[in-house]
C-alpha positions in Angstrom: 50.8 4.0 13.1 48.6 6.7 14.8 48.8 10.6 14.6 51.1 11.1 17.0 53.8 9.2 15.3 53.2 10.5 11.9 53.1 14.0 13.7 56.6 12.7 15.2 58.1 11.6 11.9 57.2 14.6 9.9 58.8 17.1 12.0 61.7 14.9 12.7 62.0 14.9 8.7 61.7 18.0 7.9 64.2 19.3 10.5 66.7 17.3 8.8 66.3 18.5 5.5 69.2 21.5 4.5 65.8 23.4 2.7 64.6 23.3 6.2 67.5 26.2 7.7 67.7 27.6 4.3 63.9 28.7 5.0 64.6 29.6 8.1 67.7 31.8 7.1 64.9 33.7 4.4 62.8 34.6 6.8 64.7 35.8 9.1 67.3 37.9 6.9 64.4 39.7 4.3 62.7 41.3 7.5 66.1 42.0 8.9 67.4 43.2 5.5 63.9 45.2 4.7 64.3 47.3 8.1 67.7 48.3 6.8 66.6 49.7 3.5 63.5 51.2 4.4 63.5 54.9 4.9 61.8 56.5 7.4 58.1 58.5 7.4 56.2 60.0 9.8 55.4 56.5 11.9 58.8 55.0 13.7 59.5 51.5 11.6 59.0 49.7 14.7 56.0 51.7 15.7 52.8 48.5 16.3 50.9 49.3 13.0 53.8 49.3 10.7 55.2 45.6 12.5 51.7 45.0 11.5 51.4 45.4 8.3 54.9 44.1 7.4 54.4 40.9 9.0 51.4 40.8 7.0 53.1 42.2 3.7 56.2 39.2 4.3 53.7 36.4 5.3 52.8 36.7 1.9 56.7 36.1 0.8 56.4 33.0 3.2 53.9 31.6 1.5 56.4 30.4 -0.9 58.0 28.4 2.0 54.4 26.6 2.7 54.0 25.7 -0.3 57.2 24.3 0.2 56.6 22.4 2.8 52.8 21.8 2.9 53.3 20.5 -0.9 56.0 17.8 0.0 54.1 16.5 2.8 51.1 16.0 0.9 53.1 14.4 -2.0 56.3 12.7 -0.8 54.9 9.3 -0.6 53.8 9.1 -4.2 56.0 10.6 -5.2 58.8 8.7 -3.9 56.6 5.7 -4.6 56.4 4.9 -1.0 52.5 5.3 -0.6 52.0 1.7 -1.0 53.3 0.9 2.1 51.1 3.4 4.5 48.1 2.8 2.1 48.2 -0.8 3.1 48.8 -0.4 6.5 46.8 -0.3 9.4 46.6 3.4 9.2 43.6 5.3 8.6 43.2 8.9 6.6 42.7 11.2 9.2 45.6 10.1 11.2 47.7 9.9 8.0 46.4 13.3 6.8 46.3 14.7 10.5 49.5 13.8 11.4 51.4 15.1 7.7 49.7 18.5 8.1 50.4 19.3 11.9 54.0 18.2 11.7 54.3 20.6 8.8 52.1 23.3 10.4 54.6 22.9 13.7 57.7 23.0 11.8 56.3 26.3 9.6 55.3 28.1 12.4 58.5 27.4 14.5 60.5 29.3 11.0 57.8 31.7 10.9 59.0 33.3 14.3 62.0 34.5 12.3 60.1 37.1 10.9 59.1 39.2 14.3 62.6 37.8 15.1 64.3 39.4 12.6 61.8 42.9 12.6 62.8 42.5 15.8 66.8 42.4 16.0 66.8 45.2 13.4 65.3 47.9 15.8 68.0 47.4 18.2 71.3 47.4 16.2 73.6 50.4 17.4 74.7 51.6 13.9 71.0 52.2 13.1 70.0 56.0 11.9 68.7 57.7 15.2 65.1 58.7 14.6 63.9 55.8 12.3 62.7 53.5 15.3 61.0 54.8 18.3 60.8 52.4 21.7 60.6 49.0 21.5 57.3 47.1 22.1 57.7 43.5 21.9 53.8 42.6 22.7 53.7 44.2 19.4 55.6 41.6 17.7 53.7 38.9 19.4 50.0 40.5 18.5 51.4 40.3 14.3 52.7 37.0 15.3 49.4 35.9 17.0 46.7 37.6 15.0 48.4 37.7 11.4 51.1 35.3 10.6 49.9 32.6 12.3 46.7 32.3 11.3 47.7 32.6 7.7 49.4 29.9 8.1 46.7 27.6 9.2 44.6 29.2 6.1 46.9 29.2 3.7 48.2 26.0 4.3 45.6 24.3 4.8 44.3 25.1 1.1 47.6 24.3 -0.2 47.7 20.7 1.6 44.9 19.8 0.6 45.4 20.8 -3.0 48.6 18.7 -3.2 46.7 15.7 -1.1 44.2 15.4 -4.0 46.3 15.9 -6.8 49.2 14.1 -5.7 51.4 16.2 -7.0 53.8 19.0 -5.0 53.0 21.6 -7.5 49.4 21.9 -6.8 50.1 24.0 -4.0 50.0 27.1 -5.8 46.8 26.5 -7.5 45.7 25.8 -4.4 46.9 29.1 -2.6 46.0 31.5 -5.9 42.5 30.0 -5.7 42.5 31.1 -1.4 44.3 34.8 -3.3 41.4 34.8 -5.8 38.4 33.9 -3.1 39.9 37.1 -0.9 40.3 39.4 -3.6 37.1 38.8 -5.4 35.2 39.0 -2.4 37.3 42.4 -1.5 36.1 43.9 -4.4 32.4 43.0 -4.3 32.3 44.6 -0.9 34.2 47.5 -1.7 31.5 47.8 -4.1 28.8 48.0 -1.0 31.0 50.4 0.9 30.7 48.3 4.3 34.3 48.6 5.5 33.4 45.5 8.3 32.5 43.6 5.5 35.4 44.0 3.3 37.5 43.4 6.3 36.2 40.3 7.1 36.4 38.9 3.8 40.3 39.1 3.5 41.8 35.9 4.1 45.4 37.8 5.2 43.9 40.2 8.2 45.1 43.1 6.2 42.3 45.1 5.5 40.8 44.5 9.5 44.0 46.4 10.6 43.7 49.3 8.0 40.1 49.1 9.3 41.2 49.4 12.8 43.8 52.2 12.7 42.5 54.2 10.1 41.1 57.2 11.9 44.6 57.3 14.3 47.1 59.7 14.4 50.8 59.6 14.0 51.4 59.9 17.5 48.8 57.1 18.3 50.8 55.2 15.8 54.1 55.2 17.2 52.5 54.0 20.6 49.3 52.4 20.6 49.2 48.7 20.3 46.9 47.5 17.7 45.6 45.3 20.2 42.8 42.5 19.7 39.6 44.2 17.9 36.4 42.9 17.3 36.7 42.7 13.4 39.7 41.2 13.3 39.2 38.3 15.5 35.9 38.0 13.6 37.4 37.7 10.6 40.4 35.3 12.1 38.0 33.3 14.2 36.0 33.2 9.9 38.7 31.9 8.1 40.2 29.5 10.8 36.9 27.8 10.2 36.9 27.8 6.4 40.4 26.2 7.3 38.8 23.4 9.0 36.6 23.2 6.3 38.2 22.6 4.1 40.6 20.2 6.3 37.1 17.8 7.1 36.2 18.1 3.0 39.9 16.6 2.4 39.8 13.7 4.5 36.0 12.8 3.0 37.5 12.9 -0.1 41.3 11.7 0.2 40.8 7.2 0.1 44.2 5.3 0.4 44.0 4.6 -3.4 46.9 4.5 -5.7 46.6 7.2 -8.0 45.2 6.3 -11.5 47.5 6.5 -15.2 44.6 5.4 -17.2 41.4 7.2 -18.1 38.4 6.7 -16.3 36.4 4.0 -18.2 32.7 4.9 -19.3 29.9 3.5 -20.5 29.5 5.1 -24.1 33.3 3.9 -24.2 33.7 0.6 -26.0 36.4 -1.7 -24.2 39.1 -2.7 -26.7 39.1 -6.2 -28.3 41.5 -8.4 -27.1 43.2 -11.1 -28.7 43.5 -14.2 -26.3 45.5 -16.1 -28.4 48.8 -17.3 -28.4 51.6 -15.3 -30.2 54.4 -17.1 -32.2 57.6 -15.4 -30.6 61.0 -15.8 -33.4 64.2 -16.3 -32.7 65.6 -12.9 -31.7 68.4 -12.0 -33.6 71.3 -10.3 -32.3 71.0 -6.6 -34.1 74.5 -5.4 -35.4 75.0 -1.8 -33.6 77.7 0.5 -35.2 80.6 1.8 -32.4 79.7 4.9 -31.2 82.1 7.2 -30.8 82.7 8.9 -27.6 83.3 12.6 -26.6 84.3 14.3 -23.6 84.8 17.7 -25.3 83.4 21.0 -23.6 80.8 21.3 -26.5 79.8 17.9 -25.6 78.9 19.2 -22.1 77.4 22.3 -23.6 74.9 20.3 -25.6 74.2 17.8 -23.0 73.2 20.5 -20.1 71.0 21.9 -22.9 69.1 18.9 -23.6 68.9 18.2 -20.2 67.1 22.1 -19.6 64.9 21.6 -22.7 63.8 18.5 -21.8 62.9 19.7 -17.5 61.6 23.0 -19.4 59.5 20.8 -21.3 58.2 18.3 -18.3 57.2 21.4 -16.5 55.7 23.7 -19.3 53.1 20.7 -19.7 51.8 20.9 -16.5 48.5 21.4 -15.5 50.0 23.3 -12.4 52.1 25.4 -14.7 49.3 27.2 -16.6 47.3 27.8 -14.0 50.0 29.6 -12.2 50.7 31.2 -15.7 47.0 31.9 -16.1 47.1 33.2 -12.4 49.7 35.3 -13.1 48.3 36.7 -16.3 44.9 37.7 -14.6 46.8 39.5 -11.8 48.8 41.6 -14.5 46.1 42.5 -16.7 44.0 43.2 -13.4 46.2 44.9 -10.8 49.5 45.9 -13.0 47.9 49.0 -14.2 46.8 50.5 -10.6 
């Protein structure tokens, strides 16, 4: 197999998954839903900053869809127990890994037009309140689609991959996309700290703070009608962390090998190997055990008690997961840190 065809079979896959639409359907109904809701200011809601910066606000809702995705392309094979086949085919990691993340990358992108689709729609419905939107500008849709939501993507999802490529496991997205959260906020602060305004703009991994950067001395009027066009800062800072992206793309496929993932601990040397007895064991005569008749029940409390044990037992699976606390840990820290502003 080569790249293209994993490309092919990964979009071809994922368009026929129901999750697929249902994504789809999110992202287009919250923006449409959020211009509904929204009451009006100073700035029309479709005026170019304020597309801006909700594009921005629900590409951060979306990335609960890459994860999605981006996590199940990363983790399918193993686990559907498939990865023994491509692992020993003629196939080689970058094609593999290549092909897995542009298909997903295509087939997010394609669901993330739904959001400029949907801001979009909104503005034009007839039983709108006159006064909240102002003219329509479509290039502004297609700048927040260009500059913000799409490179996100290829950051955000690119961290996420290759979390869940590593780990094996679907999960290990959102580690992976707290830890991209973490590096942006972190470095925020430290250059807030400086009070350099270019530099904390560059350092956000969203775009966000570039635009606030850009428009921040406008006026109202300016608002409703100037573009936010293509600034200096913020191609910086997209042209910055579309290369961290590939970074961290190239330090996946040195690491990934086609190698089935390990149940065992890692032997070493201050570990002694167990002793083993090589000889032969006297098997008995099994026995036929005698089993009492159970008695079996239909009954609603039955049912009860069996979707119970079932909940406990998934509650349990996922509790002890490594992904699970440090999501929980994750969202601890951002509490304690932010919930107070």
């Amino acid at each position: 197999m080569t790249l293209r065809e994993v490309f092919r079979f990964e979009v071809e896959y994922r368009l026929r998954q129901p999750s697929t639409w249902v994504y789809a359907l999110v992202l287009f109904g919250i923006p449409f839903l959020m211009m509904h809701v929204i009451n009006g200011s100073r700035l029309y809601l479709n005026a170019p900053v304020m597309v801006a910066n909700a594009s921005a606000m629900l590409g951060g809702i979306g990335m609960l869809v890459t994860a999605g995705i981006f996590g199940d392309a990363a983790a399918r094979d193993v686990h559907s127990r498939m990865h023994a086949l491509f692992y020993t085919s003629p196939l080689r990691e970058a094609h593999y890994l290549g092909g897995r993340f542009l298909g997903s990358l295509a087939v997010n992108a394609a669901l993330l037009l739904g959001v400029p689709l949907g801001l979009l729609l909104a503005s034009v419905m007839p039983y709108i309140e006159a006064g909240k939107f102002g003219p329509v500008q479509p290039a502004a849709y297609l700048q927040a689609y260009l500059l913000l939501l799409l490179p996100n993507l290829v950051v955000i999802g690119a961290f996420m991959f290759a979390a869940a490529a590593l780990a094996r496991k679907s999960l290990a997205t959102y580690p992976g996309g707290i830890t991209l959260y973490l590096l942006g906020s972190i470095a925020g602060r430290l250059s807030d700290g400086l009070h350099n305004g270019t530099l904390s703009a560059l350092v956000d991994p969203f775009g966000a703070r570039a635009v606030a950067l850009t428009t921040r001395y406008w006026t109202p009027a300016e608002s409703n009608a100037r573009l936010v066009g293509w600034p200096d800062v913020l191609l910086w800072n997209r042209a910055l962390w579309l290369a961290v992206a590939v970074g961290v793309f190239a330090l996946l496929v040195a690491r990934f090998r086609f190698a089935h993932p390990g149940v065992a601990a890692r032997h070493r040397w201050w570990r002694r190997l167990p002793l083993v007895d090589t000889a032969p064991v006297r098997v008995l005569p099994a026995t036929a055990p005698k089993v009492p008749a159970a008695r079996r029940s239909f009954s609603p409390a039955t049912r009860v008690r069996q979707t119970l044990a079932v909940a406990g037992r998934a509650w349990r699976e996922v509790a002890a997961t490594r992904a699970f606390l440090v999501v929980l840990a994750g969202a601890l820290f951002f509490a304690f840190a932010y919930g107070w502003d």
